[in-house]
C-alpha positions as CSV (number, residue, x, y, z in Angstrom):
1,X,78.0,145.2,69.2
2,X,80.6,143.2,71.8
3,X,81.6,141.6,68.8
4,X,81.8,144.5,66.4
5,X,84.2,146.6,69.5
6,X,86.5,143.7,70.3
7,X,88.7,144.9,67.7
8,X,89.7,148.6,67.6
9,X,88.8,149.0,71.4
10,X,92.2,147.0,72.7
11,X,93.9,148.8,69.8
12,X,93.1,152.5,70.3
13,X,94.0,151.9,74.6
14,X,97.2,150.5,73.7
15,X,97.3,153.6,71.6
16,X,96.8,155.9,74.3
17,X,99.2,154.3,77.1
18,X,101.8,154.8,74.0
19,X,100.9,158.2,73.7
20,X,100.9,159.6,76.9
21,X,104.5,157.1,77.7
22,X,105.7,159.1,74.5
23,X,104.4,162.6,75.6
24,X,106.0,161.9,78.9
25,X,110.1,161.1,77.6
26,X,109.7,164.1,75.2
27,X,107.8,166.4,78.6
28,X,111.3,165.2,80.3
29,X,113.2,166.6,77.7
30,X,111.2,169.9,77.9
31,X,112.0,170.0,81.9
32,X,115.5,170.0,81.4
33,X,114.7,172.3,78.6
34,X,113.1,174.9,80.5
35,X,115.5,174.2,83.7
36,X,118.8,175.3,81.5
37,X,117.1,178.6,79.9
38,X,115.7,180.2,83.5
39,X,119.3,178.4,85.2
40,X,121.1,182.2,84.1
41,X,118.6,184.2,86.1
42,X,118.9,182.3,89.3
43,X,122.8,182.7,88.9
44,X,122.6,186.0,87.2
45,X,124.7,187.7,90.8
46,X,126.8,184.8,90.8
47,X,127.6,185.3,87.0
48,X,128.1,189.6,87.7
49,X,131.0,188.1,89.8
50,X,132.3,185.1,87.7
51,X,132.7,187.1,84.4
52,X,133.5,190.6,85.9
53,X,130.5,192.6,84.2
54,X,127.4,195.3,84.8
55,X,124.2,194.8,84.5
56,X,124.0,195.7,80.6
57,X,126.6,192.8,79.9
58,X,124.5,190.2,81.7
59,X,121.2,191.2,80.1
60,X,122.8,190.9,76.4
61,X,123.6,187.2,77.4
62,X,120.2,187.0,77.9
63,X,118.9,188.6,75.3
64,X,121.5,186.9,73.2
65,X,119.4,183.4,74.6
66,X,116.2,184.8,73.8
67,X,117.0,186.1,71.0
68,X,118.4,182.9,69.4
69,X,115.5,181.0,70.4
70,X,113.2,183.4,68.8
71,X,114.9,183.6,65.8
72,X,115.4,180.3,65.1
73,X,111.8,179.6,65.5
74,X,110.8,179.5,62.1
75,X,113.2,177.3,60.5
76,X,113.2,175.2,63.5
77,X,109.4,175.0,62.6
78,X,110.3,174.2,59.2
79,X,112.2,171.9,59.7
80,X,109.9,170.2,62.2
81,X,107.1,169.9,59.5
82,X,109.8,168.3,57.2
83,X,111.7,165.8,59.6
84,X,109.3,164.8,62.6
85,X,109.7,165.7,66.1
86,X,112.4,162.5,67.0
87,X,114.9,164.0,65.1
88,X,114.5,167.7,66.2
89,X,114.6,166.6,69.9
90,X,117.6,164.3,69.2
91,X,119.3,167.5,67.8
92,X,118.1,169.9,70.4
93,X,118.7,168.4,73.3
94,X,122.8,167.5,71.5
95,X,123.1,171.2,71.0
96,X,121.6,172.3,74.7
97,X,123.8,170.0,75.9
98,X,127.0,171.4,73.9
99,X,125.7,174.8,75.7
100,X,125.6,173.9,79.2
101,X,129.3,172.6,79.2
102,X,130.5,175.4,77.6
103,X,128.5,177.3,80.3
104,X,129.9,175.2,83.1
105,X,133.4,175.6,82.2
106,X,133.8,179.0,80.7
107,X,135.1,182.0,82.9
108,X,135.6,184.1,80.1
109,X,131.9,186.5,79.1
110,X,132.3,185.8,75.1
111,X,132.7,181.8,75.8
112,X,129.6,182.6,78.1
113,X,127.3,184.1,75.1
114,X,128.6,181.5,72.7
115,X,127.7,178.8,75.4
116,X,123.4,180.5,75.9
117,X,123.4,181.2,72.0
118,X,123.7,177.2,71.6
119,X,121.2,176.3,74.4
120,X,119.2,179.0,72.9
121,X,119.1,177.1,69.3
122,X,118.7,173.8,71.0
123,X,115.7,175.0,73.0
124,X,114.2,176.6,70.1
125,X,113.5,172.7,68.7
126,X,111.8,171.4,72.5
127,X,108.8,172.8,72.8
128,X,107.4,173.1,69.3
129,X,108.4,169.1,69.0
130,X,106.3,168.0,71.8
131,X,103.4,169.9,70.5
132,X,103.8,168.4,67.6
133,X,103.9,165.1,68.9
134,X,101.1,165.4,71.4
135,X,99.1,166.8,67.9
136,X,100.1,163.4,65.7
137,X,99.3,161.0,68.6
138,X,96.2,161.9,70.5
139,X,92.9,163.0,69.6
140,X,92.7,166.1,68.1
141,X,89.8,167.3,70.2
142,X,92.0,166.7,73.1
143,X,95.0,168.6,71.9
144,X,94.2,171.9,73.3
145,X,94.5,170.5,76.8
146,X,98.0,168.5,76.3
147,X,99.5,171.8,74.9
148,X,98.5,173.4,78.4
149,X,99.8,170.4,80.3
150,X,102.8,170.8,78.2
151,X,103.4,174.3,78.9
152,X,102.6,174.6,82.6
153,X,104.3,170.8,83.5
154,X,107.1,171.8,81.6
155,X,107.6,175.0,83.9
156,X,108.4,173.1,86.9
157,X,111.9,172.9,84.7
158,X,111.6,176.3,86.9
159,X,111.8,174.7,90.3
160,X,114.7,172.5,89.1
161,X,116.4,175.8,88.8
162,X,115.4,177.8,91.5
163,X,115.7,174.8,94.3
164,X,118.5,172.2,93.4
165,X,120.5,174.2,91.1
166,X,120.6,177.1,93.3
167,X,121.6,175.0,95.8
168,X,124.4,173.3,94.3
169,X,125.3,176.5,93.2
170,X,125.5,178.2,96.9
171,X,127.3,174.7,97.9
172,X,129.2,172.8,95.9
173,X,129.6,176.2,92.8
174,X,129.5,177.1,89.2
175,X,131.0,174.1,87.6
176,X,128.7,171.4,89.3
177,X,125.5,173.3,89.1
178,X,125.7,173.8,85.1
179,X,127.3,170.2,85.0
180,X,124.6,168.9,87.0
181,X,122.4,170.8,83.7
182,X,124.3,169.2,81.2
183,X,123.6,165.7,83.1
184,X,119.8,166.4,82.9
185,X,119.8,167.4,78.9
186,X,122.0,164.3,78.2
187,X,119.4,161.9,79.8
188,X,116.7,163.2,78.4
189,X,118.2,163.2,74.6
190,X,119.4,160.0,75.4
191,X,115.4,158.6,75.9
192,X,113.6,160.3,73.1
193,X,116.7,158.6,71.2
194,X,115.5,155.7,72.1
195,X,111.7,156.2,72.9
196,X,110.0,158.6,70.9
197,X,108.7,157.9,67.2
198,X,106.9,160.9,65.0
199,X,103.4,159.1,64.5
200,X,101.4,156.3,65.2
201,X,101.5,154.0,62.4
202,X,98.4,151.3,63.6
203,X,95.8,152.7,60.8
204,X,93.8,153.7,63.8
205,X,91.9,157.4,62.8
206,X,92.4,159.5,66.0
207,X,91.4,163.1,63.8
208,X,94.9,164.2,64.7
209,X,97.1,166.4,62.6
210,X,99.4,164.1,60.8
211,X,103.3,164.8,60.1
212,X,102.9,166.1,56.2
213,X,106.2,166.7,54.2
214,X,105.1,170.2,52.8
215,X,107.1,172.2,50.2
216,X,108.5,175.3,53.4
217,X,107.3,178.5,50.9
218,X,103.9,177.2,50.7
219,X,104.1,176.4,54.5
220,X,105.5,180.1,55.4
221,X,102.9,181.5,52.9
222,X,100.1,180.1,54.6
223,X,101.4,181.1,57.7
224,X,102.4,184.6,57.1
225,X,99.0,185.4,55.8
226,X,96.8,184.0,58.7
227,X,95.3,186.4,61.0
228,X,95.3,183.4,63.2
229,X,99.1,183.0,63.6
230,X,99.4,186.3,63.8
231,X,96.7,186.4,66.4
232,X,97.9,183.5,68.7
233,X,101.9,185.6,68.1
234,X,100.0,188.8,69.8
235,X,98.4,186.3,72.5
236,X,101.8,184.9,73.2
237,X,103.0,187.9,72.9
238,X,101.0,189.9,75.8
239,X,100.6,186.8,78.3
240,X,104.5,185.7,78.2
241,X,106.7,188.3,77.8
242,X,106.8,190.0,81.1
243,X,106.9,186.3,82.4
244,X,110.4,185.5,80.1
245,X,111.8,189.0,81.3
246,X,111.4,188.4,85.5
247,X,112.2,184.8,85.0
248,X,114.9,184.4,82.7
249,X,117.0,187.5,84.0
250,X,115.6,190.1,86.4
251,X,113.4,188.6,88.5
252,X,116.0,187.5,91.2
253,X,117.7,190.8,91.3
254,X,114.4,192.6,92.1
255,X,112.8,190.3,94.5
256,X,116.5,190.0,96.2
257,X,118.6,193.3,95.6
258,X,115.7,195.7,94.9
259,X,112.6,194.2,97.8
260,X,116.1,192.6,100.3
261,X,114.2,189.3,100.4
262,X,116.6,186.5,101.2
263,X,117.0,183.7,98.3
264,X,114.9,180.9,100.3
265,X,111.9,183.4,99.8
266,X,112.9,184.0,96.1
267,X,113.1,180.4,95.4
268,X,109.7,180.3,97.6
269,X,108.0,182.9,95.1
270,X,109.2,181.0,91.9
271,X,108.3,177.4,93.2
272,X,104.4,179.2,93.9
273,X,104.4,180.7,90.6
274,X,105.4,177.1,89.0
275,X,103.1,175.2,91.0
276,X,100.2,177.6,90.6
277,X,100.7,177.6,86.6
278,X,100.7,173.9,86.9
279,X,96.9,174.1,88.2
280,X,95.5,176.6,86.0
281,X,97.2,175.3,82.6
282,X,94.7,172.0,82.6
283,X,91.9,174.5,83.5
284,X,92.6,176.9,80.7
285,X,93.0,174.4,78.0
286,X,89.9,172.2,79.1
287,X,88.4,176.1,78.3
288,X,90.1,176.4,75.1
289,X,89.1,172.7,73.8
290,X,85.2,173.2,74.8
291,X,85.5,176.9,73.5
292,X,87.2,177.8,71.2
293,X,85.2,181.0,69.6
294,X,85.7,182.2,73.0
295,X,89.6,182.1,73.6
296,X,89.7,186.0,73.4
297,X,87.5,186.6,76.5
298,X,89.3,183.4,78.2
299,X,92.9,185.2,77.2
300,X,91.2,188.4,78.4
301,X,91.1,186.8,81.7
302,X,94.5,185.7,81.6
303,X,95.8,188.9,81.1
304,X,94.2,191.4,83.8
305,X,95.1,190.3,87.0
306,X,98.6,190.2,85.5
307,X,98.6,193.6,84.9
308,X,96.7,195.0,87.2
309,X,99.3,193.6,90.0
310,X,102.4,194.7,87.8
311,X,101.0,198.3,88.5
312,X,100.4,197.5,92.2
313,X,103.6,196.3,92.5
314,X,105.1,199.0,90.9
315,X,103.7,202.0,91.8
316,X,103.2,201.2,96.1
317,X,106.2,202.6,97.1
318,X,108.9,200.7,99.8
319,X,110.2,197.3,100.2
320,X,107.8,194.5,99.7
321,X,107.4,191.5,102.0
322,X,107.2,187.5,100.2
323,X,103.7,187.4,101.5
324,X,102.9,191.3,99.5
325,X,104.7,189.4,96.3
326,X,102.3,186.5,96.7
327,X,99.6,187.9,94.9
328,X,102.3,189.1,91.6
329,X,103.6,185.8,91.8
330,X,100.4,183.9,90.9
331,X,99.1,186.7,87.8
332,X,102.9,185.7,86.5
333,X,101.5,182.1,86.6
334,X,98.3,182.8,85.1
335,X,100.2,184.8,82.1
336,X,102.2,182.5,81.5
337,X,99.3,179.7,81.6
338,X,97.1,181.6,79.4
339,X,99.8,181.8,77.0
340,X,99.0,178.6,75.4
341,X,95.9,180.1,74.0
342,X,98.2,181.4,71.3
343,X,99.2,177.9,70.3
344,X,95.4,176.9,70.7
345,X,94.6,180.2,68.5
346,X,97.4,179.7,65.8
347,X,96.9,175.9,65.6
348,X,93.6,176.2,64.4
349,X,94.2,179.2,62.3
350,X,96.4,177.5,59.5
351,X,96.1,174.4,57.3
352,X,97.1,171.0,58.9
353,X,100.4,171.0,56.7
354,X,101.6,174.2,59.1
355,X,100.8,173.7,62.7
356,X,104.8,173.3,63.7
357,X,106.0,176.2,62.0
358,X,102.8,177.9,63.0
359,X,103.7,176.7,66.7
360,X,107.0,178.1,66.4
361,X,106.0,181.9,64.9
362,X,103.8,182.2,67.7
363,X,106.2,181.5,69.9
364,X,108.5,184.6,68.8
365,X,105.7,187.2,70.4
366,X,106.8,186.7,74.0
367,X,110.2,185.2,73.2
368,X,110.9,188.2,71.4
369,X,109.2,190.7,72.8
370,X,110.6,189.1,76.0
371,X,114.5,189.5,74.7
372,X,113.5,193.5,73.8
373,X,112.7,193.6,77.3
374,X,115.3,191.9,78.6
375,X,117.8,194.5,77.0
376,X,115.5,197.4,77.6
377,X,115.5,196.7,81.5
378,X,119.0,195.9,81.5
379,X,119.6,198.8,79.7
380,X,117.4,201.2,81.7
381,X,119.3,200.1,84.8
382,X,122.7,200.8,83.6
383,X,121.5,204.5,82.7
384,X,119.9,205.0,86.2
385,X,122.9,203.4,87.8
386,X,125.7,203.2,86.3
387,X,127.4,202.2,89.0
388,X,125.7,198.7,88.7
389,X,124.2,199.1,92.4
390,X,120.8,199.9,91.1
391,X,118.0,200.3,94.2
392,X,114.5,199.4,94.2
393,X,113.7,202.6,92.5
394,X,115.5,201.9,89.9
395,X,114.1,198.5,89.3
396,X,111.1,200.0,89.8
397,X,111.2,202.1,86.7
398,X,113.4,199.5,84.7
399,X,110.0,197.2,84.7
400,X,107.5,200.0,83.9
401,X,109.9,200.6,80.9
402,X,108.0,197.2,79.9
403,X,104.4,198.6,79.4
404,X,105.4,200.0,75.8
405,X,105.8,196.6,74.5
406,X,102.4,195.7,76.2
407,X,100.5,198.2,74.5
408,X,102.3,197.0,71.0
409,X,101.3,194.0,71.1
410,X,97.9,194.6,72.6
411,X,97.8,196.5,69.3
412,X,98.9,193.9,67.2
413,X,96.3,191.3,68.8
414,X,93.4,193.9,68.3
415,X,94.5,194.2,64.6
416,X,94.2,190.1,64.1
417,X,91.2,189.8,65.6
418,X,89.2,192.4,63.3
419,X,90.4,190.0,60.7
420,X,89.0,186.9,62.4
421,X,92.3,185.9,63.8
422,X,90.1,184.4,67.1
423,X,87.7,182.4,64.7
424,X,89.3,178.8,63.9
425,X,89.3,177.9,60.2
426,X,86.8,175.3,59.7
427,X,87.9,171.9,59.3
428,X,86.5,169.1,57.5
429,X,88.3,165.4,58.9
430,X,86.7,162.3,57.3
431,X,83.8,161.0,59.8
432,X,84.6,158.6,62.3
433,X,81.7,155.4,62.2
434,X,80.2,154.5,64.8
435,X,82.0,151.7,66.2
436,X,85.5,154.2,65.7
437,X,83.7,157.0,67.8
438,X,82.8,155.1,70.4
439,X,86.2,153.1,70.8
440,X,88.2,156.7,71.0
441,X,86.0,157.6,73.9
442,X,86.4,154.7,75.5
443,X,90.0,155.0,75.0
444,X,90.1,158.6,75.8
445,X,88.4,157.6,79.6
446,X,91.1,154.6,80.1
447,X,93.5,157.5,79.4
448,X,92.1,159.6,82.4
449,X,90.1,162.0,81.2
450,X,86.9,160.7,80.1
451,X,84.7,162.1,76.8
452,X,85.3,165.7,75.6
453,X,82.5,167.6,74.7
């Protein structure tokens, strides 16, 4: 038996230190992803003043973000499916990079949108390439947990915003915060240039889901007709949306104009929703991995507290201190945890051939439904003050505007899941033999996390 393991067993842990030193350069690239989309929020007063507008003007720009990210979803999906996940972060990061220097030295608004439609597009090519990546190079049993550590690590892209940007902002101003941005985006296109490849080409079997050049209308078909994308779009859709809309553009004005918290308890309340996220993502997708007929009770969970405290929050009236905000602050993190159950959900849900553009549909429920709210919060607070001085009242009523796209989408994911949408597809990979199955565990515990279930 020593004899028979000597082989693949130095093989499959070089392997895994490749995969996780790969994972990790194309995780970089999604910090300074998520950094530049949540940087507008944090500067959203700053901006008010910069390009002279109300609070309608600023929530088109982002909406305008969102809503290039989500819609260029699918054929970024396509697109990843066809060309790898090398090439799309090469190109995304180029494009987000384009984006934050036009957003650094613009002063006029339209320059401004132009600049968030590019990082939009750019953006819309991170995430669903690291997925993808993390799906071709580690076990596929161990998948559901990398695309939680993806999605919660990648968050602290948040702190990056709320702590260093903000303060170069306050400090130094506009032009060398967004420049420090661009900086960020650069290096990290600059090491999956040079780092990251698509697949592991050592003939080791790993189970994973391999890049597959598929013809794109057999792909879309396959995914338009799954109650299991459409299932994991509803989960994404409930969990993350609220999330995108007090994170990308009205959280800071709430917390600061609407509760009269000073910024170094803002940036308190997003660095605790980042960190918290960042402990329960591992948690939720170790829960996903070792269940996955049960994801709906696990997203159930998810979803709750979060709106049970947006009620709280909303309907106890006065100011709020940080310490009252706490409690919101951690359901945001748990949402936005538990929205990579929809990933989990619509991953399993389609053939092999269609994970990444099955990644990126799911990822236009909350993207989406989080630019409608975007607009329709911006646009609630222009009508209650359209003197763009809205009080907490207004806010107050601006956010409970959000609870019609809740109950859509809650509709939408109780619609999937009487088709089976929560049921994975059964799969049928090739056996491993002995001696392979043992050697992937092995590997798997080297790698830190010891044998799945």
């Amino acid at each position: 038996m020593r004899t028979l393991m000597s082989g693949p067993v130095p093989s499959l842990h070089r392997r895994a230190r490749r995969a996780w030193l790969l994972w990790g350069v194309a995780m970089f690239a999604y910090v300074a992803t998520v950094a530049g989309r949540t940087s507008f929020g944090v500067a959203s007063v700053q901006a008010g003043d910069r390009f002279a507008v109300g609070s309608a003007a600023l929530s088109v720009v982002g909406m305008v973000q969102l809503g290039t990210y989500a819609a260029a979803q699918f054929p970024a999906g396509l697109l990843l499916d066809r060309f790898g996940a090398r090439r799309m972060l090469v190109g995304g990061t180029a494009l987000m990079l384009v984006g934050q220097l036009g957003m650094a030295f613009s002063s006029a608004y339209g320059l401004a949108v132009l600049a968030r439609v590019l990082i939009g597009a750019g953006d819309a090519a991170i995430f669903i390439s690291v997925v993808r990546l993390a799906a071709a190079w580690f076990p596929a049993r161990r998948v559901p947990l990398i695309t939680q550590l993806t999605g919660v690590l990648g968050q602290s892209g948040q702190v990056i915003s709320a702590i260093p940007f903000f303060a170069v902002l306050a400090s130094a101003g506009w032009v060398p915060a967004f420049g420090m941005l661009a900086a960020l985006v650069f290096a990290a296109g600059v090491l999956c240039l040079l780092l990251v490849r698509d697949e592991p080409h050592d003939g080791l079997p790993t189970g994973a889901i391999p890049v597959l050049a598929s013809s794109p209308l057999e792909v879309l078909r396959d995914v338009i007709t799954s109650p299991g994308a459409w299932a994991g779009l509803a989960a994404h859709w409930i969990t993350l949306f609220a999330v995108n809309t007090y994170v990308v553009m009205w959280g800071v004005p709430f917390l600061s104009e609407g509760h009269g918290l000073p910024m170094g308890q803002v940036s308190t309340l997003l660095t605790v929703q980042v960190v918290f996220g960042m402990a329960l993502g591992p948690a939720i997708g170790t829960l996903s991995g070792r269940f996955p007929r049960r994801r709906g009770w696990i997203l159930l969970a998810g979803v709750a507290p979060m709106v049970v405290l947006w009620v709280v929050v909303l309907a106890v009236p006065g100011r709020h201190s940080m310490l009252a905000l706490l409690p919101l602050a951690c359901a945001l993190a748990l949402g936005a945890a538990a929205s990579g159950l929809g990933f989990d959900i619509a991953r399993t849900g389609v053939q092999p051939m269609s994970v990444g553009t099955a990644v990126g549909f799911v990822n236009i429920g909350g993207f989406g439904a989080g630019l409608v709210s975007v607009l329709l919060v911006g646009l609630v607070l222009d009508a209650l003050a359209p003197a763009g001085d809205p009080d907490l009242g207004d806010y107050r009523i601006a956010f409970a505007s959000m609870g019609v796209l809740f109950v859509l989408g809650a509709a939408l994911l109780v619609v999937a899941a009487s088709r089976g949408g929560l049921r994975p597809l059964p799969r049928t990979p090739r056996p491993l033999t002995p001696a392979e199955e043992l050697s992937e565990e092995q590997a798997e515990a080297r790698a830190g996390a010891g044998p799945a279930a």
